[in-house]
C-alpha positions, 0 to 999 in steps of 0.5 A: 571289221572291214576296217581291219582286213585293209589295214592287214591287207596293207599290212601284207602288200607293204611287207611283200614289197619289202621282202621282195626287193631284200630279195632281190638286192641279195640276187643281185649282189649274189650274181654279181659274186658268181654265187647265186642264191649264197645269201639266202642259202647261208641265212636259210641254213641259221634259221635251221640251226635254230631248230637242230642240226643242219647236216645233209639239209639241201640249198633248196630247204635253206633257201625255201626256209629263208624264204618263207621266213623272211616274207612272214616276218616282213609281212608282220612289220609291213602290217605294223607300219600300216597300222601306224599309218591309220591310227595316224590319220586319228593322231598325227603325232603317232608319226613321230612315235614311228620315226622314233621307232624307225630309226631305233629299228635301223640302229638295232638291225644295223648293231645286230647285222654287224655283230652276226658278221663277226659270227663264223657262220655269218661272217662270208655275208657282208653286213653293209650288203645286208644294210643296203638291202633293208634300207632299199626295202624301208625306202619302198616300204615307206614310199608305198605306205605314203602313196596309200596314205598322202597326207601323212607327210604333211601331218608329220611336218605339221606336229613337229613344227608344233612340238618344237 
């Protein structure tokens, strides 16, 4: 049990720090275009939309909304990752399954960003900002699982010289 509480205590600290550095990526980008809090507020107001109308809902809900959302699903990915992580300490060849998956992810959010880009209610959110953020964040993410996890570059190496 122990086991699993610091695979999910991993989990969670690794998708924080990539939600929070998402986070800040969009203030910045925000700041810079004189429109701070625009990226949340009009992502925040799509997740709304999601559960009815979003007429009359303030900034702060979109923005409190957005929030909430983006940690908890970081937090889901971030203790997906961590999992990998362990059970690669079992097999080092799951490693490749989570570079595999890495980069189909990357492919696919990259994909989706841009065709949500082309939606009338996304299109003022530049889907290339949105792709330096995550890629910020998979950079941090990463850099801190394989601090917690120092062999795990090597076992990659490793598995693909044997595989090739």
């Amino acid at each position: 049990m122990m086991r699993r509480f610091s695979t999910v205590k991993e989990g969670v600290i690794t998708g924080a720090i990539g939600a929070t550095a998402v986070a800040v990526w969009f203030l910045v980008v925000d700041l810079v275009s004189g429109q701070p809090f625009h990226t949340p507020a009009t992502l925040g107001e799509a997740v709304s939309a999601m559960f009815g109308p979003t007429e009359g809902e303030s900034v702060f809900r979109h923005v409190a909304l957005y929030t909430a959302f983006h940690y908890v699903a970081f937090a889901a990915i971030g203790t997906i990752a961590a999992w990998v992580m362990r059970a690669s300490e079992r097999e080092p060849s799951v490693l490749i399954a989570l570079f595999i998956l890495f980069v189909a992810f990357e492919l696919g959010f990259y994909g989706l960003t841009y065709v949500l880009s082309l939606s009338p209610n996304f299109g003022n959110i530049a889907w290339y900002q949105v792709g330096a953020a995550n890629l910020v964040a998979a950079a941090l993410m990463g850099g801190y699982l394989l601090k917690r996890h120092p062999h795990a570059a090597q076992d990659l190496a490793d598995t693909l010289a044997a595989r090739v």
